[in-house]
FIDO-126863 format. One record per residue: residue in one letter; x, y, z of N, C-alpha, C, O, CB in turn. Coordinates in steps of 0.02 Angstrom, whole numbers, plus 50000, padded with zeros to 5 digits. Glycine has a CB too. Example, Ala and Ser with C-alpha at 12.3 -4.5 7.8 and 13.67 -1.06 7.14 Angstrom:
<recs>
['A', [50660, 49716, 50390], [50615, 49775, 50390], [50660, 49835, 50390], [50712, 49834, 50423], [50565, 49776, 50452]]
['S', [50642, 49888, 50354], [50684, 49947, 50357], [50645, 50002, 50394], [50670, 50057, 50402], [50704, 49970, 50286]]
</recs>
This chain:
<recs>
['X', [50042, 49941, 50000], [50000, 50000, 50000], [50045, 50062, 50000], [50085, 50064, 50046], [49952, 50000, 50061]]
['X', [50044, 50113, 49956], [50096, 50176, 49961], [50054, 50237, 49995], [50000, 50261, 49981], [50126, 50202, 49878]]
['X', [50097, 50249, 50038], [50088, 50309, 50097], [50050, 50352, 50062], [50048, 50333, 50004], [50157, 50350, 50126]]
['X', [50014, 50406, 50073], [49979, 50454, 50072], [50015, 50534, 50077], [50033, 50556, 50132], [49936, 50435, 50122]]
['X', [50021, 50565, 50028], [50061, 50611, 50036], [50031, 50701, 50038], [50013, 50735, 49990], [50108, 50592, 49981]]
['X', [50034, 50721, 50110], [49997, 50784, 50085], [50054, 50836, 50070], [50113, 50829, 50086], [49940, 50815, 50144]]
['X', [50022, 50903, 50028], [50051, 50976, 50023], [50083, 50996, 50087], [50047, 50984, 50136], [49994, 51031, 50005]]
['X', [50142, 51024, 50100], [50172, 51052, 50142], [50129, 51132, 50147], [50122, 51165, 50199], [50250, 51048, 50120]]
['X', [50115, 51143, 50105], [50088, 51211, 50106], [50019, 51210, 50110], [49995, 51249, 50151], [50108, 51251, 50050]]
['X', [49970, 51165, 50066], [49893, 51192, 50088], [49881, 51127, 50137], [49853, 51138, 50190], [49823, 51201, 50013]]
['X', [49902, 51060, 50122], [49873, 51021, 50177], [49819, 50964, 50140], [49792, 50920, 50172], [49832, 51076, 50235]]
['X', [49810, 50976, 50064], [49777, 50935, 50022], [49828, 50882, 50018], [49889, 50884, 50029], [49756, 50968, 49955]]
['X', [49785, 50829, 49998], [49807, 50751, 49986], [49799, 50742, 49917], [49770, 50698, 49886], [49762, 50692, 50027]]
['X', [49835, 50799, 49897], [49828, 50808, 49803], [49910, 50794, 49790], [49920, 50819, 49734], [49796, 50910, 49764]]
['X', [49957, 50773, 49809], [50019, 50775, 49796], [50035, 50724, 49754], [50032, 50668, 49778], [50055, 50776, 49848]]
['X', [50053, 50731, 49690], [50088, 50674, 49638], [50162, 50678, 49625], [50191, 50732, 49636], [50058, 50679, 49564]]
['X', [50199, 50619, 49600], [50267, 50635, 49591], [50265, 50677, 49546], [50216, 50685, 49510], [50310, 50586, 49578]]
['X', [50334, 50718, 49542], [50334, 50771, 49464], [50409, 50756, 49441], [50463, 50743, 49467], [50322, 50877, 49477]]
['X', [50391, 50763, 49396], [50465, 50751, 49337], [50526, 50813, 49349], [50522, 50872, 49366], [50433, 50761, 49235]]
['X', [50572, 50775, 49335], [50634, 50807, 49355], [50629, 50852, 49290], [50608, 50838, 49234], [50707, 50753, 49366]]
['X', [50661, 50928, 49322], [50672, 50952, 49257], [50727, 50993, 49244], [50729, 51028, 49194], [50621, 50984, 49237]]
['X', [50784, 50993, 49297], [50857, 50986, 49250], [50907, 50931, 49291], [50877, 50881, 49311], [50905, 51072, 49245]]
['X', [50956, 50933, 49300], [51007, 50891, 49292], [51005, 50874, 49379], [50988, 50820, 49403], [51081, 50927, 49251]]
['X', [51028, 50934, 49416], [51009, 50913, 49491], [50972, 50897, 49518], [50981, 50861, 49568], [51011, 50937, 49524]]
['X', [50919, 50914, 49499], [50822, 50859, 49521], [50856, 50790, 49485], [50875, 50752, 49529], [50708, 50897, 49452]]
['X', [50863, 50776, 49445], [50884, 50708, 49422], [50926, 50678, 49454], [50898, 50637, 49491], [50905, 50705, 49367]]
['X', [50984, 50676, 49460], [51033, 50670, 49519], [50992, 50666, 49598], [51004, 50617, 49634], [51086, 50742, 49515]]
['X', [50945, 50718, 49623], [50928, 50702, 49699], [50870, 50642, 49694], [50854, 50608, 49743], [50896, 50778, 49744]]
['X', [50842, 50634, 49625], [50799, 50589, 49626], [50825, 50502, 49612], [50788, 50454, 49606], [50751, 50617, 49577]]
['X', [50889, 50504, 49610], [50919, 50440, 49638], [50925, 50421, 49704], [50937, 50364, 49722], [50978, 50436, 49619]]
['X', [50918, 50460, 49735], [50926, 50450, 49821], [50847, 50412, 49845], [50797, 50447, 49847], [50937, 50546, 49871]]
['X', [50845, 50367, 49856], [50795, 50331, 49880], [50732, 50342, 49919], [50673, 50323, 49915], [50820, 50299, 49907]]
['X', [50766, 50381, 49958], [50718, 50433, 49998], [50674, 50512, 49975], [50624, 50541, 49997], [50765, 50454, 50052]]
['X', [50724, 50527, 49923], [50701, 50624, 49928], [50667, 50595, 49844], [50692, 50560, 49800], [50800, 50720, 49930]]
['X', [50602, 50628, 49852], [50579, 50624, 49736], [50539, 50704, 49774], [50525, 50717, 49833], [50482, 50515, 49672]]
['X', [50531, 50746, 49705], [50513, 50786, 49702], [50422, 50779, 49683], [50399, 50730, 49655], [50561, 50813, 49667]]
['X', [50399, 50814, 49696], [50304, 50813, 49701], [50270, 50858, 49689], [50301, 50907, 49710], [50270, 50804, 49762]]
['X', [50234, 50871, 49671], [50164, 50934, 49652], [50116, 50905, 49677], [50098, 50846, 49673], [50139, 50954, 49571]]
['X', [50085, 50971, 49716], [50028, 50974, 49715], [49972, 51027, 49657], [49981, 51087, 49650], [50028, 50986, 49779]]
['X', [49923, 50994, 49626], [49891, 50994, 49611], [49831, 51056, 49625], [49809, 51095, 49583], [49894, 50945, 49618]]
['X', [49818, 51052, 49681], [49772, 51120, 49731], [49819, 51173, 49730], [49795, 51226, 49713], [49751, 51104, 49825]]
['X', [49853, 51173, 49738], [49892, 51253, 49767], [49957, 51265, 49696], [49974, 51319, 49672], [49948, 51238, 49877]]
['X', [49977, 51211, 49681], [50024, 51225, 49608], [50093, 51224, 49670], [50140, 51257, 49648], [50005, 51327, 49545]]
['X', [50108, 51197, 49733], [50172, 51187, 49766], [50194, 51125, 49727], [50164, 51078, 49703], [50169, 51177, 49849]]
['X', [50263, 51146, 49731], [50314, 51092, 49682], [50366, 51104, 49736], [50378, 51156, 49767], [50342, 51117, 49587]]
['X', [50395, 51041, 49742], [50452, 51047, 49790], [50458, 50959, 49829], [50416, 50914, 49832], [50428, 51119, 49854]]
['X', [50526, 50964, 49854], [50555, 50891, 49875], [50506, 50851, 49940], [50481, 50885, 49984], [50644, 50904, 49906]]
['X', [50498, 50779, 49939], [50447, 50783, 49984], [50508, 50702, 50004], [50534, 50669, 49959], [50342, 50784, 49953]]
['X', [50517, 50688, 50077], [50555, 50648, 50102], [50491, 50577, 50097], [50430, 50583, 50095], [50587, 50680, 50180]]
['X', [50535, 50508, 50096], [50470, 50469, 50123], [50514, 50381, 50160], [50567, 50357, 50140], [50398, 50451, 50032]]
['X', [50485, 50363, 50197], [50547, 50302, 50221], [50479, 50253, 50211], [50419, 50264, 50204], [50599, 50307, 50324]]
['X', [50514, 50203, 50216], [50458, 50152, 50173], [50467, 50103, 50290], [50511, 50100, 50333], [50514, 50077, 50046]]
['X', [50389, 50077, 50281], [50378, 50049, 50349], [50445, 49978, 50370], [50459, 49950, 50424], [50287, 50017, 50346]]
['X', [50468, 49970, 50308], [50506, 49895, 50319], [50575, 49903, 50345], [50614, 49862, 50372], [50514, 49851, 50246]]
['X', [50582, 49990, 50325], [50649, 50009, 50338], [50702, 49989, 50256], [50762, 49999, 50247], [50673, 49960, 50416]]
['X', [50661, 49967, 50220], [50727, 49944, 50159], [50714, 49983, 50098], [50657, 50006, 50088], [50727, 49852, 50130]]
['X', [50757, 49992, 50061], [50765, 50003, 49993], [50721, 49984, 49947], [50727, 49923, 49952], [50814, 49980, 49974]]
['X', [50676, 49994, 49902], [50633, 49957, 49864], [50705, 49932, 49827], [50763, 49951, 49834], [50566, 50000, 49819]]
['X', [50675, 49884, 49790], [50716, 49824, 49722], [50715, 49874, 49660], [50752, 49863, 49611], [50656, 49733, 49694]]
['X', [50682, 49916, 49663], [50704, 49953, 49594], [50760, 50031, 49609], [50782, 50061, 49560], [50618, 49980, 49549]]
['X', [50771, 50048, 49661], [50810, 50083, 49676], [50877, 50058, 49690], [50920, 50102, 49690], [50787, 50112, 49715]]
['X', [50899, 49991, 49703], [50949, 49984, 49716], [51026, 49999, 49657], [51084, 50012, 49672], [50934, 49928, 49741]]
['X', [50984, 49985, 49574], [51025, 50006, 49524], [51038, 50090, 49515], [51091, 50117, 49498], [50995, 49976, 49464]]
['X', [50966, 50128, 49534], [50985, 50198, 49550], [51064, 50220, 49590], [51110, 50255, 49571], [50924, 50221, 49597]]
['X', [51053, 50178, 49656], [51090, 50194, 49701], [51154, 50167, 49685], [51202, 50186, 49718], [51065, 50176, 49758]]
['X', [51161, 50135, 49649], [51218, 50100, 49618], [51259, 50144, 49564], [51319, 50154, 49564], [51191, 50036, 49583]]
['X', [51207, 50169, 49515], [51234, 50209, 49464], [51260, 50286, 49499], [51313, 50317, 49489], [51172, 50217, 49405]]
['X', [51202, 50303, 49544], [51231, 50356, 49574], [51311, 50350, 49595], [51358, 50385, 49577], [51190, 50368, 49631]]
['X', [51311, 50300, 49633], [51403, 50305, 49673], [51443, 50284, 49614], [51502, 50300, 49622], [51428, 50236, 49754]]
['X', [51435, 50258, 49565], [51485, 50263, 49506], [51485, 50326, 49479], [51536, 50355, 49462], [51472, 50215, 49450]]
['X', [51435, 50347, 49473], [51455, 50445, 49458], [51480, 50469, 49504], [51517, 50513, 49484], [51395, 50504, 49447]]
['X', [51481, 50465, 49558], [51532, 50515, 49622], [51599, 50475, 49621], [51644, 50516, 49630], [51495, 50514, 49721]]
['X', [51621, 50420, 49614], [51677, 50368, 49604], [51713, 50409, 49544], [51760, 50447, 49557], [51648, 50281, 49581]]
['X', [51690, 50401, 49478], [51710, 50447, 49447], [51729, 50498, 49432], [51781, 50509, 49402], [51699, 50449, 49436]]
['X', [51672, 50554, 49462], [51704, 50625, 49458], [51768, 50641, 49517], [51813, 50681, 49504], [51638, 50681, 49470]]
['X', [51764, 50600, 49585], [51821, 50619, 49612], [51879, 50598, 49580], [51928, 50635, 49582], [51823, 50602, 49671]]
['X', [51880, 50532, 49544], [51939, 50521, 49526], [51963, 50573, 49449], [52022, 50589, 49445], [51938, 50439, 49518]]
['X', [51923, 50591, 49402], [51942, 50654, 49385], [51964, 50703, 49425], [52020, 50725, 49414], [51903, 50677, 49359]]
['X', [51943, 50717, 49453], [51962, 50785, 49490], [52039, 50779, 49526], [52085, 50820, 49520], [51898, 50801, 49554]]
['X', [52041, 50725, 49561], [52112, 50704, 49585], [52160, 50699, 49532], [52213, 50729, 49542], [52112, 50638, 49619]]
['X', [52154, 50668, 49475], [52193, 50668, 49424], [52182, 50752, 49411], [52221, 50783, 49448], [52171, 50610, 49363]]
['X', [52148, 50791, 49375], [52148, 50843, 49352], [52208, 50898, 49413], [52246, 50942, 49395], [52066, 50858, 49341]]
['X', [52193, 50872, 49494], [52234, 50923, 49528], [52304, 50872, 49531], [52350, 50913, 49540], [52198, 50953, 49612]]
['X', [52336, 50805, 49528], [52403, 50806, 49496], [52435, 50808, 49445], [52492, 50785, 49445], [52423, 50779, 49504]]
['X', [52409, 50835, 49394], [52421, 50906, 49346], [52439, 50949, 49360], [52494, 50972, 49344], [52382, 50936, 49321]]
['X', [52403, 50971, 49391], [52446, 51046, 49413], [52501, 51039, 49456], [52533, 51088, 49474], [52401, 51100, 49454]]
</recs>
């Protein structure tokens, strides 16, 4: 059964997920916990937290969370190479 999510701002139980729409909403919407939401009644858009009752990861986030730390794996190791260059 998925939780019930109201507006931070009016308090309606109108809140749907909303699509990422540049690069850092995309990126925070790998994190298991934080997706971004609209409401519907009032037009609030903004990050809404949620922990699932079992305490675990759903099965389809775990490749999110996976791909995510190979992008941070990555860019540090650019960056370390890029500063022994200089």
């Amino acid at each position: 059964m998925s939780e019930l999510k109201r507006c931070p701002d009016c308090g309606h139980a109108t809140v749907e997920p909303s699509r990422p729409r540049h690069l850092q909403e995309t990126l925070i919407n790998l994190f298991p916990f934080v997706h971004y939401y609209r409401c519907h009644y009032c037009n609030w858009r903004g990050k809404l937290f949620s922990f699932h009752a079992t305490g675990g990861v759903p099965v389809h986030n775990h490749a999110a969370i996976f791909t995510f730390i190979l992008i941070v794996i990555a860019l540090l190791t650019l960056y370390v190479r890029l500063e022994m260059v200089r």
